[in-house]
Backbone as a ProteinNet text record, in pm:
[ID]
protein_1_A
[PRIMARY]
XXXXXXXXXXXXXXXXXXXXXXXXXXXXXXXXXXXXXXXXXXXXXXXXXXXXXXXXXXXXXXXXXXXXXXXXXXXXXXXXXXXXXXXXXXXXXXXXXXXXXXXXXXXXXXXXXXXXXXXXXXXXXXXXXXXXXXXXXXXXXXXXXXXXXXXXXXXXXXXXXXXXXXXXXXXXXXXXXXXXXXXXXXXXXXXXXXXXXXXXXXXXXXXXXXXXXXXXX
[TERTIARY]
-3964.4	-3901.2	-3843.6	-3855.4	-3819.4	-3639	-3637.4	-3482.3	-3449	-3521.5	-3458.6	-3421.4	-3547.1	-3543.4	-3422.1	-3373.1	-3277.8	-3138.4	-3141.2	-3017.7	-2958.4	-3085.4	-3088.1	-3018.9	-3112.9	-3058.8	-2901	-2875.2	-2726.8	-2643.8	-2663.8	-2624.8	-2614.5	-2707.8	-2745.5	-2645.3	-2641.8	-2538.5	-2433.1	-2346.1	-2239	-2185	-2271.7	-2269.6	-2245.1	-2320.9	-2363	-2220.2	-2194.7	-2037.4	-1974	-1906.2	-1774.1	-1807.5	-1945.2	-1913.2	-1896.8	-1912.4	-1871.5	-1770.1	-1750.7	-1622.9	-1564.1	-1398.8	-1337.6	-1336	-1336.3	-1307.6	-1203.7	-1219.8	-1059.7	-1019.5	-899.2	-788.8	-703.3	-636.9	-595.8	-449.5	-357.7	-235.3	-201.4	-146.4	-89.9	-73.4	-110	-68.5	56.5	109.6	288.9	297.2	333.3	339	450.6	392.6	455.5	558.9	652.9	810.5	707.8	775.1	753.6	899	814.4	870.9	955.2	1098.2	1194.1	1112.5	1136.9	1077.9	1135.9	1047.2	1141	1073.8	1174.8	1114.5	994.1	940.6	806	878.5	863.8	918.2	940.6	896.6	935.9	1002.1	1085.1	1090	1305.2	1359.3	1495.7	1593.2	1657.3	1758.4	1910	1946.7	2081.8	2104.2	2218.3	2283.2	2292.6	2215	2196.3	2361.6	2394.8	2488.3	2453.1	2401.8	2329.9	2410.6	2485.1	2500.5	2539.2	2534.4	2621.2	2728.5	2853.9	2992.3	3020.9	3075.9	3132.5	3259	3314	3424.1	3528.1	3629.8	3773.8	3773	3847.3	3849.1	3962	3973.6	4130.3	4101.6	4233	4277.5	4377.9	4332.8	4418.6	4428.1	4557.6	4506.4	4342.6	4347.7	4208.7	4213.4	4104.8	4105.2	4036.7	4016	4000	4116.6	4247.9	4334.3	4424.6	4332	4370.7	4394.7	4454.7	4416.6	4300.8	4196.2	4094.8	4031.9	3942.4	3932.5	3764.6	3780.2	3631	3537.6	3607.8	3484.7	3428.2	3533.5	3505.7	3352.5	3304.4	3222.1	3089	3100.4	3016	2861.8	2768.1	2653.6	2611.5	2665.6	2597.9	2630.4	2502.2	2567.9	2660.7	2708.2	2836.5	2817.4	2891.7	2836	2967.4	3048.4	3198.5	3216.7	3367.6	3379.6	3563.4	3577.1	3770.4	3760.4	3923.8	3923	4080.6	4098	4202.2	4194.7	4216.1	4179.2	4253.7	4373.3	4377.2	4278.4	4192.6	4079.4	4018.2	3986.9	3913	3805.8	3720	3606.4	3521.3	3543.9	3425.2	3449.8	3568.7	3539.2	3483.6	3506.3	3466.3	3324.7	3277.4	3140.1	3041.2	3110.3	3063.3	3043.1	3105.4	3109.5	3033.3	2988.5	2879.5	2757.6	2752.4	2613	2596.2	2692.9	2709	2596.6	2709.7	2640.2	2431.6	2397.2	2246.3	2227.6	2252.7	2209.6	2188.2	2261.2	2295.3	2082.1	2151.7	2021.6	1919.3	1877.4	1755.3	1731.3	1812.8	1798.2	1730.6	1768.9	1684.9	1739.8	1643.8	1704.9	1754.7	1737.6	1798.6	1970.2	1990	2103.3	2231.3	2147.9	2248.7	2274.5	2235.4	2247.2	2327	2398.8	2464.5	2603.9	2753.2	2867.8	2900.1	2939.8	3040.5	3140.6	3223.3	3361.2	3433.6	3544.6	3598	3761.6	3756.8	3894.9	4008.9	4113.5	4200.9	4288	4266.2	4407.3	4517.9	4615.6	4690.4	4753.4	4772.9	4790.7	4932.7	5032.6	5142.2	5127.6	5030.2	4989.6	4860.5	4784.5	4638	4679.6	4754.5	4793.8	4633.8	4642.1	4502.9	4461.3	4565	4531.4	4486.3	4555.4	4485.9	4318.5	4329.3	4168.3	4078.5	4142.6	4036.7	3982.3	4122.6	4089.1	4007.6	4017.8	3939.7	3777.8	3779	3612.4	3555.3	3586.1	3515.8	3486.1	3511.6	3456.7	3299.7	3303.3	3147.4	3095	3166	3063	3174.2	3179.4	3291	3238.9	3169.5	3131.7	3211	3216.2	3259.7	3391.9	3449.6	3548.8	3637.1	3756.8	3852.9	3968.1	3998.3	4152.3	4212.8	4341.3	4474	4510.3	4471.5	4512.2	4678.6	4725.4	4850.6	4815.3	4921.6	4854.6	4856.1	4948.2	4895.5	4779.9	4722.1	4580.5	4519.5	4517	4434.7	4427.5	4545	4554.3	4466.5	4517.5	4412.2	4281.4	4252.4	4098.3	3986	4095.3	4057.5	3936.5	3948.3	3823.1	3731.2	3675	3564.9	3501.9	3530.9	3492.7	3476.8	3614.2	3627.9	3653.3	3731.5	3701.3	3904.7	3911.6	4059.5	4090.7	4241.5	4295.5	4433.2	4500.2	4641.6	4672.3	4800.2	4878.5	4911.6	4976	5012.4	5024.7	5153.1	5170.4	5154.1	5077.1	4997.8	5087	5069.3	5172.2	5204.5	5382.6	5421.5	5463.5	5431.7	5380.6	5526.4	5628.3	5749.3	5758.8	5612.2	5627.2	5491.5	5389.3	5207.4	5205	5151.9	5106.8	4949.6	4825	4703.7	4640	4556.1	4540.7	4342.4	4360.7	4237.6	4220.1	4085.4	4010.9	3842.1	3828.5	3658.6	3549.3	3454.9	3355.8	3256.8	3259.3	3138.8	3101.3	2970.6	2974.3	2908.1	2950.3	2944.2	2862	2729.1	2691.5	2711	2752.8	2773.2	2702	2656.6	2580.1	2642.9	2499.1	2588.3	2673.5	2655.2	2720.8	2880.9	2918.1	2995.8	2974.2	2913.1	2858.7	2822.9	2886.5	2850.9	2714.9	2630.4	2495.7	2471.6	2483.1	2414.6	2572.8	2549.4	2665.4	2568	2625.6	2560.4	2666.3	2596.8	2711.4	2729.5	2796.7	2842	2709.2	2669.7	2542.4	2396.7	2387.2	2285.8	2273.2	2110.6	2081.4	2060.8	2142.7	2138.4	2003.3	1880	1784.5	1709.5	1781.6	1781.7	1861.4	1978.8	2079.7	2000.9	1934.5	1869.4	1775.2	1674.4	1565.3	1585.8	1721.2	1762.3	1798.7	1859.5	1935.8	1860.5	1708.5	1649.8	1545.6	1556.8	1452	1541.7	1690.7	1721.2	1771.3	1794.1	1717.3	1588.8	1519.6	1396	1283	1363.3	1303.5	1320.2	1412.1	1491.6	1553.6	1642.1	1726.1	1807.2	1891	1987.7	1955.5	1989.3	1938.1	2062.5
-630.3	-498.8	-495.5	-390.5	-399.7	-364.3	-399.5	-377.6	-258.6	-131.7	-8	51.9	-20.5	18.8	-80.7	-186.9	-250.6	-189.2	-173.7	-89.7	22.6	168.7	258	189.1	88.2	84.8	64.3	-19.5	-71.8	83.9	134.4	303.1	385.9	370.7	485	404.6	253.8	177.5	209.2	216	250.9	375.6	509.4	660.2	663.1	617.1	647.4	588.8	440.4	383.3	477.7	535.3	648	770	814.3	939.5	883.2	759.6	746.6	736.4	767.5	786	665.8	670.4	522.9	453.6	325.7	249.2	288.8	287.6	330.5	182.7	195.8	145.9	123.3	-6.7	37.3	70.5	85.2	118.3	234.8	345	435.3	541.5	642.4	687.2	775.9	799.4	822.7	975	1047.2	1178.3	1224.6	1367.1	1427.8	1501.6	1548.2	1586.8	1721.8	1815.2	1965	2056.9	2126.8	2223.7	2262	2303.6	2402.4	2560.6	2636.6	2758.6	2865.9	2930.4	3058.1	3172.9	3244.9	3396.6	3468.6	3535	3625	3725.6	3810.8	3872.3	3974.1	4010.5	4121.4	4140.6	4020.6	3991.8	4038.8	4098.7	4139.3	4004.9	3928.6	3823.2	3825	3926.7	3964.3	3931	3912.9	3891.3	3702.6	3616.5	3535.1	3393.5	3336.1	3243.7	3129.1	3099.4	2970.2	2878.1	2800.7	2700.7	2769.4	2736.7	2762.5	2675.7	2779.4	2756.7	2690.6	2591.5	2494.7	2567	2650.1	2769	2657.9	2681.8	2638.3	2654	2566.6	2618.1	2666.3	2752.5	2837.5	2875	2838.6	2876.9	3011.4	3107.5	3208.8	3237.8	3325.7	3386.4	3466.8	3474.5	3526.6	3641.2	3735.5	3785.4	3734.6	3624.9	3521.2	3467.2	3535.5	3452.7	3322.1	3252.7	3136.5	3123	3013.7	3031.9	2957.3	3012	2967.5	2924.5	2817.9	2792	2864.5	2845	2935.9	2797.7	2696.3	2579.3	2563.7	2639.9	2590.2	2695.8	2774.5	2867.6	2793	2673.6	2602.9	2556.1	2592.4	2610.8	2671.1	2804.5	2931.7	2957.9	3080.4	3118.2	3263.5	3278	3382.9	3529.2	3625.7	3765.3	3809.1	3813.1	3831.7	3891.3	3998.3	4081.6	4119.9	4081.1	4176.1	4314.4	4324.7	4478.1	4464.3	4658.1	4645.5	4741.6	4734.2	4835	4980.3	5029.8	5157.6	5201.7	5115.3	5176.4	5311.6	5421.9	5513	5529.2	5454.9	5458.7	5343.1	5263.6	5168.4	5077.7	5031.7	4941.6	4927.2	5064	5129.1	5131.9	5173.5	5192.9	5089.9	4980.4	4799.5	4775.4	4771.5	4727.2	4802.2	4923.5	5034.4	4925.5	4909.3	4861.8	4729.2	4647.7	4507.8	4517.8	4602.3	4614.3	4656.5	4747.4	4767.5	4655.4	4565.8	4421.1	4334.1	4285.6	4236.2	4287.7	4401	4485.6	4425.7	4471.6	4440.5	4269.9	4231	4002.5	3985.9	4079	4028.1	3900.9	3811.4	3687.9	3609.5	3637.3	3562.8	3560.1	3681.6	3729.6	3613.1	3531.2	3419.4	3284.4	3344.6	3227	3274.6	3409.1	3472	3457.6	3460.8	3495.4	3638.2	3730	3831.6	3795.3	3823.9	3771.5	3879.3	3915.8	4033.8	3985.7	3970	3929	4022.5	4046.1	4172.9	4082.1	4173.5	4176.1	4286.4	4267.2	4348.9	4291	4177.9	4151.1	4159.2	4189.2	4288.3	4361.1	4387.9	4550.4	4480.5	4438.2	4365.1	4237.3	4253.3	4169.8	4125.5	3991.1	3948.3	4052.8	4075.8	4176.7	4323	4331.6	4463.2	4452.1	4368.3	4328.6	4291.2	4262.4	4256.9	4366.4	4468.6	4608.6	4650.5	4681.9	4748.3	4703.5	4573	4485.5	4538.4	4555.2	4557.3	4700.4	4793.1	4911.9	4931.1	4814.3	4766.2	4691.8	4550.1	4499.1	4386.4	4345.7	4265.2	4112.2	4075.3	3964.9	3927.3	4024.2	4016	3966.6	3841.5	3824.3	3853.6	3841.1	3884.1	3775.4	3773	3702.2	3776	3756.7	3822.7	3749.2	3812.3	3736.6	3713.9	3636.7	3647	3633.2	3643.8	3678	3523.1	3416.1	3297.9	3258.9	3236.7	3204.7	3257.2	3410.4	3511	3473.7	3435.6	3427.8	3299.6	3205	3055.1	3008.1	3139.7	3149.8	3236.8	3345.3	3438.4	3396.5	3296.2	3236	3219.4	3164.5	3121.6	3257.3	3379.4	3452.6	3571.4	3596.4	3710.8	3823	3855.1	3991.9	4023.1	4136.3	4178.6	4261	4278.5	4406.9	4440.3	4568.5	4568.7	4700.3	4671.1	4810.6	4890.2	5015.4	5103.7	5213.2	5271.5	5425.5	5545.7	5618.9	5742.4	5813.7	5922.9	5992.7	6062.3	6116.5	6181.5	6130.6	6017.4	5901	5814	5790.8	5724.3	5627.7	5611.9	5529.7	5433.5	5479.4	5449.6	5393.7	5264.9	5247.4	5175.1	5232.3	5205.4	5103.3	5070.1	4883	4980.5	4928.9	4936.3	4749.8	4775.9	4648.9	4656	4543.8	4532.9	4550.6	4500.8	4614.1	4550.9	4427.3	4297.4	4223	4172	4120.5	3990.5	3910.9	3784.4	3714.4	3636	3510.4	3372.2	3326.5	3215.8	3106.3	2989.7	2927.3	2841.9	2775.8	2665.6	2527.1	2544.4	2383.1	2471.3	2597	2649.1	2681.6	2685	2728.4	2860.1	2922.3	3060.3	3085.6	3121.8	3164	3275.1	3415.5	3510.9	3627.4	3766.4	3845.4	3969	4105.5	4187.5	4333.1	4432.3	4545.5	4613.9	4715.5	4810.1	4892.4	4943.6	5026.8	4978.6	4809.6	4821.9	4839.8	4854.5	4904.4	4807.4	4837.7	4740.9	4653.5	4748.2	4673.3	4587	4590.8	4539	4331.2	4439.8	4315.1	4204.5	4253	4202.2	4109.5	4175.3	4091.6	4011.3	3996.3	3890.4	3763	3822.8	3715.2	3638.5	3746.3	3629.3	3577.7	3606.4	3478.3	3358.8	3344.3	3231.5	3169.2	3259.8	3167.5	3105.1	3152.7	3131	3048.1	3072.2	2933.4	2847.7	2770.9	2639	2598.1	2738.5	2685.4	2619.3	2544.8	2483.1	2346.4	2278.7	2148.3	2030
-701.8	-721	-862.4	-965.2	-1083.7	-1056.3	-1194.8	-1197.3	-1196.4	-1195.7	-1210.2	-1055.4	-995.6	-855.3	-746.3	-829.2	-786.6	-801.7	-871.2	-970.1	-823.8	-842.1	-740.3	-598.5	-548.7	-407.9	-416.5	-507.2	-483.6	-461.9	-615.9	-597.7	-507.3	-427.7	-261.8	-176.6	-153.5	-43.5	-62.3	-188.4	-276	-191	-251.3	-229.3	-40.5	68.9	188.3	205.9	192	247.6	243.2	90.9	60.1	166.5	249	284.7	462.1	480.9	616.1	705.6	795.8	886.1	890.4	825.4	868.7	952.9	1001.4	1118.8	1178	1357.2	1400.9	1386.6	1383.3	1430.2	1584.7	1597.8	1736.9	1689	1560.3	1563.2	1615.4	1674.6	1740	1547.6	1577.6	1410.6	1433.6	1365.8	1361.3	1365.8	1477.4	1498.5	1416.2	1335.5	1232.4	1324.5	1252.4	1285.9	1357.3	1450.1	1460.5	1435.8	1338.2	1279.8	1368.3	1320.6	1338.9	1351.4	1461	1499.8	1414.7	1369.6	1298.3	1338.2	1318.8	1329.6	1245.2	1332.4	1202.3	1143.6	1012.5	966	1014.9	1186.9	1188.4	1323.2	1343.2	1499.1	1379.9	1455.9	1450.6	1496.5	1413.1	1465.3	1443.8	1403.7	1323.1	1193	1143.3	1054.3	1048	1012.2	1067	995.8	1085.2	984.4	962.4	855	769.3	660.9	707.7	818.7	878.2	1024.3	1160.4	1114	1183.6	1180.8	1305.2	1334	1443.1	1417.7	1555.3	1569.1	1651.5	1601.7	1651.4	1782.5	1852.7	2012.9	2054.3	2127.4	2110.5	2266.3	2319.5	2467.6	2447.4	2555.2	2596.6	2700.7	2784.8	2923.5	2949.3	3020.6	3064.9	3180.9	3181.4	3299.7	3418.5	3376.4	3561	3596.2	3532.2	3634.6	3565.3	3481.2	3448.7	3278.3	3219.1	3054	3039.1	2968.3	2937.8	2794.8	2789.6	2661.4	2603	2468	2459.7	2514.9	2495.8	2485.5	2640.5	2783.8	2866	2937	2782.8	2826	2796.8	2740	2626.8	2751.1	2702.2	2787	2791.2	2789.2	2749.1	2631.3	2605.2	2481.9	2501.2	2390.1	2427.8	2320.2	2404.1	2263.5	2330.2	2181.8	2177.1	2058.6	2089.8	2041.6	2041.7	1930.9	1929.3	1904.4	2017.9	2021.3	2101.3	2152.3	2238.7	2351.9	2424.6	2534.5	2516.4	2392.5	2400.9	2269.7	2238.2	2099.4	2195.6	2141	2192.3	2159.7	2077.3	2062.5	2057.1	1958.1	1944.1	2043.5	2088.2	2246.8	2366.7	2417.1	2539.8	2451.9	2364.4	2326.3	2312.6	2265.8	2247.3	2381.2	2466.1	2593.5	2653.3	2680.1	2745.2	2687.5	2549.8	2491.5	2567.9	2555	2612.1	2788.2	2845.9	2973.3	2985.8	2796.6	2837	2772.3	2732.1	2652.3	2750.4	2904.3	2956.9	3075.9	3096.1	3189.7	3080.5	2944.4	2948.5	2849.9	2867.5	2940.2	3065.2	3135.8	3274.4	3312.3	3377.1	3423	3303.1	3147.5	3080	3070	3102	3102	3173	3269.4	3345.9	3260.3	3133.6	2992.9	2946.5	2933.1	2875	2927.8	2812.5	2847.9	2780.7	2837.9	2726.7	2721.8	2663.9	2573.6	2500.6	2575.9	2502	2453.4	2346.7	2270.7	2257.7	2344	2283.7	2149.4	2067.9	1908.9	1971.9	2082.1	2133.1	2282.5	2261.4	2370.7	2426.9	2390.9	2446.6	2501.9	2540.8	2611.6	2765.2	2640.3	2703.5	2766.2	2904.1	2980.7	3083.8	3079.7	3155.4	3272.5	3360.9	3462	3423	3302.6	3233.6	3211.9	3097.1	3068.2	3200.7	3347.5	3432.3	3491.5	3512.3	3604.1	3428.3	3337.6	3232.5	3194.6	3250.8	3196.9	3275.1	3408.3	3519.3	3555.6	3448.8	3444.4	3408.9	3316.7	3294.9	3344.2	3362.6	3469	3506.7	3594.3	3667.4	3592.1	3547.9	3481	3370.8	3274.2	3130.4	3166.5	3037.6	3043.5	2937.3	2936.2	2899	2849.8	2697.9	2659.9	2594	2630.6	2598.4	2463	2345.1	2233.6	2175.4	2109.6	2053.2	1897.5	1812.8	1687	1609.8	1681.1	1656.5	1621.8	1770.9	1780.4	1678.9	1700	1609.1	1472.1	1444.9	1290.5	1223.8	1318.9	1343.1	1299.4	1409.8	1387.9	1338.7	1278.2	1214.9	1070.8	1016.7	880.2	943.2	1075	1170.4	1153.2	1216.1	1221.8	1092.8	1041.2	934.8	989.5	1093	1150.6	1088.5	1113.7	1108.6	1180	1182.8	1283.5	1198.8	1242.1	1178.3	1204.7	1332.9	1382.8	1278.9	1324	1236.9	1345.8	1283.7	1366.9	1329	1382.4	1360.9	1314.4	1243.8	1146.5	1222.2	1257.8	1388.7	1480.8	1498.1	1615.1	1607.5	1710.3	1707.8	1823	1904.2	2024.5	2019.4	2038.2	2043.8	1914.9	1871.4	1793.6	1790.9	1705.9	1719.9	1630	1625.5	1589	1502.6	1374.3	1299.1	1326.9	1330.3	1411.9	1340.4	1286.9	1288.9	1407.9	1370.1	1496.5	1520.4	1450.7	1439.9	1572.2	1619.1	1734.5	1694.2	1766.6	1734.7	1847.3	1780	1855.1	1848.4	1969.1	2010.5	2046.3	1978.8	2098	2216.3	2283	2381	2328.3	2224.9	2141.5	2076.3	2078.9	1990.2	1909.3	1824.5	1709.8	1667	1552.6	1528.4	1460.6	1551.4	1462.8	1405.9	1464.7	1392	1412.9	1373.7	1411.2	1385.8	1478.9	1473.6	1424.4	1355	1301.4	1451.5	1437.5	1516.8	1588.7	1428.8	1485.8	1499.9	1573.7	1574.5	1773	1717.2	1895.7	2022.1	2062.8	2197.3	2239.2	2211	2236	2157.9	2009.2	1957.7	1953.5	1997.7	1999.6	2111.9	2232.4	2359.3	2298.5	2201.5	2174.1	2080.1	2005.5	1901.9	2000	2130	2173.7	2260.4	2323.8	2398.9	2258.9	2156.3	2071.4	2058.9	2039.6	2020.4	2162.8	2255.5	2381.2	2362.3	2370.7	2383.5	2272.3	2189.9	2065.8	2036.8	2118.3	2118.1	1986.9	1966.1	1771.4	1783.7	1872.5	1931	1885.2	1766.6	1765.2	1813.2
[MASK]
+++++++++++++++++++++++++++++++++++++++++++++++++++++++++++++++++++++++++++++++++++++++++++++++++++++++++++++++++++++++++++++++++++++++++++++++++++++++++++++++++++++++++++++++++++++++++++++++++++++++++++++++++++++++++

């Protein structure tokens, strides 16, 4: 065989090796991490809080009767909201929405806590906040805030309030209050917050994706 034709073969053995399938192996090969789930751009999740805030735990009376802590809600997640029961509008209105948020969860809904914070609790005696929750739904609970606490834990959140008497006004005094609703997870943690005006069915389908996507690490 001349040398040119020697040359070639080596060349072709060379070429055929590089395009053949590696030998297996019996080592086990090392399964890659799976991704953290995120939303598609057009799936609605709120106002999202990145980092999540690990929220103070703060005990108050309650309208079950007992003083309760937020942590002893911890398992579920929670959609909470300050207010006071003589607000004439956006409370009674939060809470109407609360109750269609709740309806369209469906069975997720038994993952869910509501959480209604009074900034007024001189007035918003636990027994108050129970006969008043339960206008919406006997579930929702209820703490009687003091302005301690409130004040406490007021950076966790960012929300505010601050009496004042209506001009004329020598007895009633009415409480300006933020309007923000807040999610909770099951670890405590503040994840997302929602405005005033968004739509309930909105708020529903934010809350079953992070049910439902396992963001809870």
């Amino acid at each position: 065989m001349s040398t040119f034709r020697i040359v070639l073969t080596v060349l072709l053995i060379v070429l055929l090796g590089a395009c053949a399938p590696a030998a297996s192996t019996s080592r086990t090969p090392t399964a890659l991490p799976t991704p953290a789930p995120t939303a598609s751009p057009d799936v609605f999740i709120g106002e999202v809080v990145e980092p999540a805030v690990q929220l103070q735990d703060f005990a108050l009376p309650a309208s079950t009767g007992a003083t309760l802590h937020l942590s002893d809600l911890n398992g579920t997640w929670r959609v909470l909201f300050f207010g006071y029961l003589h607000c004439p509008d956006f409370c009674p209105m939060t809470l109407t929405e609360y109750k269609r948020v709740k309806h369209l969860l469906g069975e997720q809904a038994t993952q869910v806590t509501f959480a209604y914070v009074s900034v007024d609790g001189a007035r918003d005696t636990p027994e108050a906040l129970r006969r008043y929750l339960a206008n919406f739904d006997p579930a929702f609970i209820g703490f009687s805030g003091d302005d301690e606490t409130l004040a406490r834990i007021q950076p966790d959140y960012g929300f505010y309030y601050r009496r004042r008497l209506p001009e004329g006004s020598q007895a009633v005094y009415v409480i300006d209050h933020s309007t923000r609703t807040y999610l909770i997870d099951p670890q405590g943690r503040l994840r997302a917050t929602f405005t005033y005006d968004t739509d309930p069915t909105q708020i529903a389908e934010a809350i079953a994706w992070y049910i439902g996507s396992g963001s809870v690490h």
